[in-house]
Jmol script that loads the backbone (N, CA, C; Angstrom):
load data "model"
ATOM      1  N   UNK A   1     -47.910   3.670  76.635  1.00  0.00           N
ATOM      2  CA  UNK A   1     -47.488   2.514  75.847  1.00  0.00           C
ATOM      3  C   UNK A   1     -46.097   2.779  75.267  1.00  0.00           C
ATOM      4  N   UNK A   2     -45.272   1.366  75.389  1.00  0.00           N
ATOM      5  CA  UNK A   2     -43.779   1.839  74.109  1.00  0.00           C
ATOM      6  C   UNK A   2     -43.697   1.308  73.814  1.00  0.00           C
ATOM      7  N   UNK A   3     -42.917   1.162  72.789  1.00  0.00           N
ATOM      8  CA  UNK A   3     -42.573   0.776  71.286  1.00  0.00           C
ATOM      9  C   UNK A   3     -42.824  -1.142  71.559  1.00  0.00           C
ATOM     10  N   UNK A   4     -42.230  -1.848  72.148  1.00  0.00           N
ATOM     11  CA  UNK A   4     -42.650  -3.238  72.083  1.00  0.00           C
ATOM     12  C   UNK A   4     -44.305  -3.540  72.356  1.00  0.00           C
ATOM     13  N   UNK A   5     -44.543  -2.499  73.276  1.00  0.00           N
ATOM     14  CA  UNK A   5     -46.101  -2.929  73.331  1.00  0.00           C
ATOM     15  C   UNK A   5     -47.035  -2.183  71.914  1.00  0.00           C
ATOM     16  N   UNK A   6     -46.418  -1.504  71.573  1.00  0.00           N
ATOM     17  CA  UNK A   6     -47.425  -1.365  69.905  1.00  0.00           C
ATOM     18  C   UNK A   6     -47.327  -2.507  69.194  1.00  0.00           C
ATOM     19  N   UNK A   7     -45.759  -2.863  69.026  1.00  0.00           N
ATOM     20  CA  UNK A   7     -45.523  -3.561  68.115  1.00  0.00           C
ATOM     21  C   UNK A   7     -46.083  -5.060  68.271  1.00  0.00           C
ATOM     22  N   UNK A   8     -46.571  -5.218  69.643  1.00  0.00           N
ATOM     23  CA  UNK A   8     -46.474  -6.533  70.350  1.00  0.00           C
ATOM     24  C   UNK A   8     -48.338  -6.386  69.879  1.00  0.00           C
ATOM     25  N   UNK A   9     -48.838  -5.212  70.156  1.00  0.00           N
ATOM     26  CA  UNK A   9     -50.543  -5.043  69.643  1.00  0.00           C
ATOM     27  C   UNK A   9     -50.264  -5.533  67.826  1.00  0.00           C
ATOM     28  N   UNK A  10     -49.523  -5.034  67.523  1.00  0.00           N
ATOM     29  CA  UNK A  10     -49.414  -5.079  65.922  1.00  0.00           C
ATOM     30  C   UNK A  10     -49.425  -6.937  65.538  1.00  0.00           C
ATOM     31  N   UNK A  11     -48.585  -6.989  65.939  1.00  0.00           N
ATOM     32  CA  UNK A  11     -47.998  -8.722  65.916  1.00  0.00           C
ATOM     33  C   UNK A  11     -49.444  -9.512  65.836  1.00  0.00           C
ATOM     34  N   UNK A  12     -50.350  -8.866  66.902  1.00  0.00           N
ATOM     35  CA  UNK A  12     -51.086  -9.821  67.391  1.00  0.00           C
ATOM     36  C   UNK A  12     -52.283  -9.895  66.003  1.00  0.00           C
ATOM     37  N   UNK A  13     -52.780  -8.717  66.145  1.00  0.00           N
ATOM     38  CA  UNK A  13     -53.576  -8.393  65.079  1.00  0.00           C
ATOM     39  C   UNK A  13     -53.160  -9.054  63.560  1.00  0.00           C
ATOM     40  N   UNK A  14     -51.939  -9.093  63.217  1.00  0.00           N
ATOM     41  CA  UNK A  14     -51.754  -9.399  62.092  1.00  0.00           C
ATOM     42  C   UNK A  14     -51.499 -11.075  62.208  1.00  0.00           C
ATOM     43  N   UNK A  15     -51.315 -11.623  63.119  1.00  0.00           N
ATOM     44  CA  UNK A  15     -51.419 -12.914  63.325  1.00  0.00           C
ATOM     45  C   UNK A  15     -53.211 -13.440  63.745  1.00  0.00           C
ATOM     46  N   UNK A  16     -53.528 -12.407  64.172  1.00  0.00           N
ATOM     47  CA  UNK A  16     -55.394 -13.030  63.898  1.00  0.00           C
ATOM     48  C   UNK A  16     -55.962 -12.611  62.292  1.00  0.00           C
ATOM     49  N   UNK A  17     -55.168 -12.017  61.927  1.00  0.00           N
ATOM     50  CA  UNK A  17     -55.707 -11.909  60.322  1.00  0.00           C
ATOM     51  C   UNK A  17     -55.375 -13.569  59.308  1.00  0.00           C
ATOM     52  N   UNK A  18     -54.299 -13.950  59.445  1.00  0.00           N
ATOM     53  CA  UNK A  18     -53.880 -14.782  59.295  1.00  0.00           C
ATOM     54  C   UNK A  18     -54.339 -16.494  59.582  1.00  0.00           C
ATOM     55  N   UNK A  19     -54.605 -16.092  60.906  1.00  0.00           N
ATOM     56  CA  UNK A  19     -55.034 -17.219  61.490  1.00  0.00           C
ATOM     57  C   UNK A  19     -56.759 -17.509  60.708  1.00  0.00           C
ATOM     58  N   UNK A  20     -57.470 -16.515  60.524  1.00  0.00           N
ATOM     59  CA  UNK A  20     -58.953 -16.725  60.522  1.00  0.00           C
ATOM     60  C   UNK A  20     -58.663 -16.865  59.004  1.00  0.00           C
ATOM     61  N   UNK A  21     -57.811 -16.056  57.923  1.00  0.00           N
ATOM     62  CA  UNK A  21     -57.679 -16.456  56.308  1.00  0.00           C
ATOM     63  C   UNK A  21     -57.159 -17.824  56.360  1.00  0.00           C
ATOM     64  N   UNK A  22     -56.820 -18.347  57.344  1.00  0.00           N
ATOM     65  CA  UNK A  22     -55.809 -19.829  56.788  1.00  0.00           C
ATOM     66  C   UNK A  22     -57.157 -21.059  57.165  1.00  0.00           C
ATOM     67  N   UNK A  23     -58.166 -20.314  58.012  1.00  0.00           N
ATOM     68  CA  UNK A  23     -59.194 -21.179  58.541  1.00  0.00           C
ATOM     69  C   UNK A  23     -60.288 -21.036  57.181  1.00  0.00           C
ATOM     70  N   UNK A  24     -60.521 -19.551  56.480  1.00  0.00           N
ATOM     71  CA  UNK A  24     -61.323 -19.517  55.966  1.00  0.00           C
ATOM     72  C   UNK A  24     -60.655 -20.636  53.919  1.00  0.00           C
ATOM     73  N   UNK A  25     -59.467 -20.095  54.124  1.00  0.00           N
ATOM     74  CA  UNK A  25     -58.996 -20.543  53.361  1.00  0.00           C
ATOM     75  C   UNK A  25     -58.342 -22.386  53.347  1.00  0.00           C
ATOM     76  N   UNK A  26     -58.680 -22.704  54.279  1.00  0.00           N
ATOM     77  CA  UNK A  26     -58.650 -24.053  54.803  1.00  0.00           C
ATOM     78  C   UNK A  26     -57.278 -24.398  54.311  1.00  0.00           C
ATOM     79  N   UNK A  27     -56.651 -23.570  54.585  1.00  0.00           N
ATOM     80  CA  UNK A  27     -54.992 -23.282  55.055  1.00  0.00           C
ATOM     81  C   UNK A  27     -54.176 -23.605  56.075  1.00  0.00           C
ATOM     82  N   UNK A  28     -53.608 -24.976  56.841  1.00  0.00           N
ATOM     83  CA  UNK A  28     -52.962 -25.461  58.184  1.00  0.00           C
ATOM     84  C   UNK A  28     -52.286 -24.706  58.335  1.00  0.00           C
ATOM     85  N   UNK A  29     -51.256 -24.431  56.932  1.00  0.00           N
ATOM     86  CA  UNK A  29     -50.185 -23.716  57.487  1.00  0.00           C
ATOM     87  C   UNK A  29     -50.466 -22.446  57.746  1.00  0.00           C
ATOM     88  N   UNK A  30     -51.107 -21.576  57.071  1.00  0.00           N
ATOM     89  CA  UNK A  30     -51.405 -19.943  57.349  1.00  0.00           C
ATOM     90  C   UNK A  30     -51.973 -19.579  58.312  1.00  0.00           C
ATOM     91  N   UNK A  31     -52.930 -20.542  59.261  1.00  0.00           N
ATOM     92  CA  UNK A  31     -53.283 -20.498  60.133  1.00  0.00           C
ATOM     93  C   UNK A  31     -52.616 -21.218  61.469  1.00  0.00           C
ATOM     94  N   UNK A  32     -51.462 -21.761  61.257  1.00  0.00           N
ATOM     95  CA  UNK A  32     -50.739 -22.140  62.404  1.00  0.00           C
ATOM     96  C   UNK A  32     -49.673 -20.396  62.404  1.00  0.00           C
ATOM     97  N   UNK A  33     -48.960 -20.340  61.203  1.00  0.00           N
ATOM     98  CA  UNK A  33     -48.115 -19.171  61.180  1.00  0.00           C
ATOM     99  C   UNK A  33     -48.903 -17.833  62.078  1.00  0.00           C
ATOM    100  N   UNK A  34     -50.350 -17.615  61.665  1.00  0.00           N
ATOM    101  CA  UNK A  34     -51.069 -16.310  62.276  1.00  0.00           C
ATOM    102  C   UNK A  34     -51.068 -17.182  63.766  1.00  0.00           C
ATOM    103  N   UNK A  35     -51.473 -18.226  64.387  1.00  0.00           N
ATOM    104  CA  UNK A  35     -51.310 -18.606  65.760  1.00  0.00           C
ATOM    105  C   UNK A  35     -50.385 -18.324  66.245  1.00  0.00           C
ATOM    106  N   UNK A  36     -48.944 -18.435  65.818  1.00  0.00           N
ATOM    107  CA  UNK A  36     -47.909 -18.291  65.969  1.00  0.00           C
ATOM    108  C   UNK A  36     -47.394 -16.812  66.090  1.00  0.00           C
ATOM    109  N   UNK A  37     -47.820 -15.837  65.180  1.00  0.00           N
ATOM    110  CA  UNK A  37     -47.602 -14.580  65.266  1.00  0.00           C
ATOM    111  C   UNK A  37     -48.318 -13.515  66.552  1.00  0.00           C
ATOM    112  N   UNK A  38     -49.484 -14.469  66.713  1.00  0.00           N
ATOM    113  CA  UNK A  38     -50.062 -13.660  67.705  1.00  0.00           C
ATOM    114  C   UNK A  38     -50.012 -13.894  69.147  1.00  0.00           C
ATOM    115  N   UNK A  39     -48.995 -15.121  69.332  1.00  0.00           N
ATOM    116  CA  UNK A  39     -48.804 -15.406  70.308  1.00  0.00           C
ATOM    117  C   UNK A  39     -47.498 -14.915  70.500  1.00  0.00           C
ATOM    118  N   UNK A  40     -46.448 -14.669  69.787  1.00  0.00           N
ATOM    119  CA  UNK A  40     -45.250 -13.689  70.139  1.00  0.00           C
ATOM    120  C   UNK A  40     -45.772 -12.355  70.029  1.00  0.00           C
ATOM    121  N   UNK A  41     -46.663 -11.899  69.001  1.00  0.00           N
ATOM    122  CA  UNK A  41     -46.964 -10.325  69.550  1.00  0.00           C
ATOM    123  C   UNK A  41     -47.499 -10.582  71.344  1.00  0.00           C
ATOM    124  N   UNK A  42     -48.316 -11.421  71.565  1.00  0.00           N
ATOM    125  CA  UNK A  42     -48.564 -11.286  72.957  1.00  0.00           C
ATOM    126  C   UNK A  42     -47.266 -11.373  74.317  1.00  0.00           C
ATOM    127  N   UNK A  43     -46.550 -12.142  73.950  1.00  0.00           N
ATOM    128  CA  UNK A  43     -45.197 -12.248  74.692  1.00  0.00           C
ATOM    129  C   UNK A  43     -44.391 -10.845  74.635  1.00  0.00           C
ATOM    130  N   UNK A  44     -44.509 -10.638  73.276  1.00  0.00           N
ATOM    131  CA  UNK A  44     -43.867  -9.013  72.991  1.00  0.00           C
ATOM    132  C   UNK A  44     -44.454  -8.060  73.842  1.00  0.00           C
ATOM    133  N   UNK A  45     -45.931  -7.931  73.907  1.00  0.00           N
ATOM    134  CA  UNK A  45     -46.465  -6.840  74.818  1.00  0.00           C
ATOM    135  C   UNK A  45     -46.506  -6.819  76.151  1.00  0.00           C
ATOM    136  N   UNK A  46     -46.760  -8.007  76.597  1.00  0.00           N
ATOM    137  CA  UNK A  46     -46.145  -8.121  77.695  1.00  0.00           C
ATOM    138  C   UNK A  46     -45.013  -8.034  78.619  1.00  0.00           C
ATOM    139  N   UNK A  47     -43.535  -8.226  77.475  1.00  0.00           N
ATOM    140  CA  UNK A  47     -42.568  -7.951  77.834  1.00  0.00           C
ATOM    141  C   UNK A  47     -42.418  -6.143  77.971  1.00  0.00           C
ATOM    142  N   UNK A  48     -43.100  -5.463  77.207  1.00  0.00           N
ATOM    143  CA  UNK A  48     -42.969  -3.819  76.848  1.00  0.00           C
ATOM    144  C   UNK A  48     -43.474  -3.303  78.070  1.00  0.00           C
ATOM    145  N   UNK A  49     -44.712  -4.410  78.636  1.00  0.00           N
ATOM    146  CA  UNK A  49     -45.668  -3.777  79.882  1.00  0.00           C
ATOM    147  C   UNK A  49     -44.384  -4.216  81.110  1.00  0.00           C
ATOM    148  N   UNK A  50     -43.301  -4.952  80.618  1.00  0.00           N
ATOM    149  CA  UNK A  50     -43.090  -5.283  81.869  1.00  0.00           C
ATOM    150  C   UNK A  50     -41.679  -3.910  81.929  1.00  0.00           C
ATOM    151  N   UNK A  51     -41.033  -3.483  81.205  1.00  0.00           N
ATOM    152  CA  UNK A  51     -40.569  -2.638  80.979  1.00  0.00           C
ATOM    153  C   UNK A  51     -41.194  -0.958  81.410  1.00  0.00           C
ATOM    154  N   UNK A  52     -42.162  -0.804  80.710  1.00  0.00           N
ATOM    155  CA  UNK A  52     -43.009   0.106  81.033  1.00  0.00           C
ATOM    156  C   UNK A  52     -43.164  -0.173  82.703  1.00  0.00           C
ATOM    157  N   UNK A  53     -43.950  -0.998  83.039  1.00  0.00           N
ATOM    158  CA  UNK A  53     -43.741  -1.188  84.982  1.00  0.00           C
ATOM    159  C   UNK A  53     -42.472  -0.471  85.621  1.00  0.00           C
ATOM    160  N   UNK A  54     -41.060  -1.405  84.987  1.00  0.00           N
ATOM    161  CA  UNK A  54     -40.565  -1.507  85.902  1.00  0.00           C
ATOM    162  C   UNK A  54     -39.856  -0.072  85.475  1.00  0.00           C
ATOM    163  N   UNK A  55     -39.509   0.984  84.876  1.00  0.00           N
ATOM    164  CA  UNK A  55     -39.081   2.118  84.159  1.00  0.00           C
ATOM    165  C   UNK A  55     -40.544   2.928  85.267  1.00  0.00           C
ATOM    166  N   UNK A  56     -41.288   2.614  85.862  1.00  0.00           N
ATOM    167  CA  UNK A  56     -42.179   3.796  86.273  1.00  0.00           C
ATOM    168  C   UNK A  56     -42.132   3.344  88.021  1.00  0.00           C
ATOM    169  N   UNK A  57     -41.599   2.093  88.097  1.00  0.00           N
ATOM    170  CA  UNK A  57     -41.248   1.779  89.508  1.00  0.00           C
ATOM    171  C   UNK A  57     -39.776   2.451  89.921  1.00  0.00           C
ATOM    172  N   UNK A  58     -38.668   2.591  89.099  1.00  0.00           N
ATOM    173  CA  UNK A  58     -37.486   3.510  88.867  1.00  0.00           C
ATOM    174  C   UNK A  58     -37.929   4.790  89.359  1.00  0.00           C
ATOM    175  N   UNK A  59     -39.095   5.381  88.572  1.00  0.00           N
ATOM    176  CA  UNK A  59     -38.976   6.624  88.684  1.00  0.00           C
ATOM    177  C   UNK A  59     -39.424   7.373  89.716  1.00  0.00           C
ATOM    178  N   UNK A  60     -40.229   6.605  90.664  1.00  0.00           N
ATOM    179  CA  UNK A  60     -40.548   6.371  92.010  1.00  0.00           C
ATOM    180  C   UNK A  60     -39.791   6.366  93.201  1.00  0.00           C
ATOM    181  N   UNK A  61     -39.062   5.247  92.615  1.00  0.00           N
ATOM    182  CA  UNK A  61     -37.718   5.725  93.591  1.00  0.00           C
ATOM    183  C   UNK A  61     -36.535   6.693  93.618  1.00  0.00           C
ATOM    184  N   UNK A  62     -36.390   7.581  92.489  1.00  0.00           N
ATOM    185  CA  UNK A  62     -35.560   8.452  92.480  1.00  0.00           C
ATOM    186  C   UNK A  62     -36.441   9.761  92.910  1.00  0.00           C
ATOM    187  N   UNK A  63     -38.038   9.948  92.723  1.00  0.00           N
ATOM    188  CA  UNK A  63     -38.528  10.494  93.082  1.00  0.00           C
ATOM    189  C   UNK A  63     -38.393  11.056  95.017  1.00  0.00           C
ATOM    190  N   UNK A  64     -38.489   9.567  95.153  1.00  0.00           N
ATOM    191  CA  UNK A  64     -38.372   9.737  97.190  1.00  0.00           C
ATOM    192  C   UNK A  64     -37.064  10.226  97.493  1.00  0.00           C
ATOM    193  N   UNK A  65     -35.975   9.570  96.525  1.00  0.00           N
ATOM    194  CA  UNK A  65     -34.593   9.929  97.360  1.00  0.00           C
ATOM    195  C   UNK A  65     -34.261  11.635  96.740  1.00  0.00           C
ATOM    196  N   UNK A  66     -34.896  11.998  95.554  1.00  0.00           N
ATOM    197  CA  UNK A  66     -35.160  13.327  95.525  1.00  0.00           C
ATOM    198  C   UNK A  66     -35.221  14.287  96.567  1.00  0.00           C
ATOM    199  N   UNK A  67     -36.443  14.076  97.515  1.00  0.00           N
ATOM    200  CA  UNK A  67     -37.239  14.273  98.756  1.00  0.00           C
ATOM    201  C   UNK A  67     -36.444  14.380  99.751  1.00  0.00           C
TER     202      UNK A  67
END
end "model"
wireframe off; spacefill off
backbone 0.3
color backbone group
């Protein structure tokens, strides 16, 4: 894992905290903001996984021309 995909796990979590207090708290807005947060932590981690991919597809190929 790196650093965007923690942070992108973090995001998410703290935007489902949010989301379920703004429901329990019958809160639109606190619970649109936690929707909102946990859907850019998810974009975030995904972007980190796509990084992470493509940084281990790199290293693959310097591996062969190593060879």
């Amino acid at each position: 894992m790196n650093r965007d995909e923690i942070k992108g796990k973090a995001e998410q979590v703290k935007g489902a905290i949010k989301d379920k207090a703004g429901e329990i708290l019958n809160n639109p807005e606190l619970e649109a903001e936690g929707e909102a947060e946990r859907a850019a932590g998810t974009v975030r981690e995904g972007v980190g996984k796509a990084k992470r991919k493509a940084r281990e597809g790199l290293d693959k190929i310097a591996d062969k021309i190593e060879e």
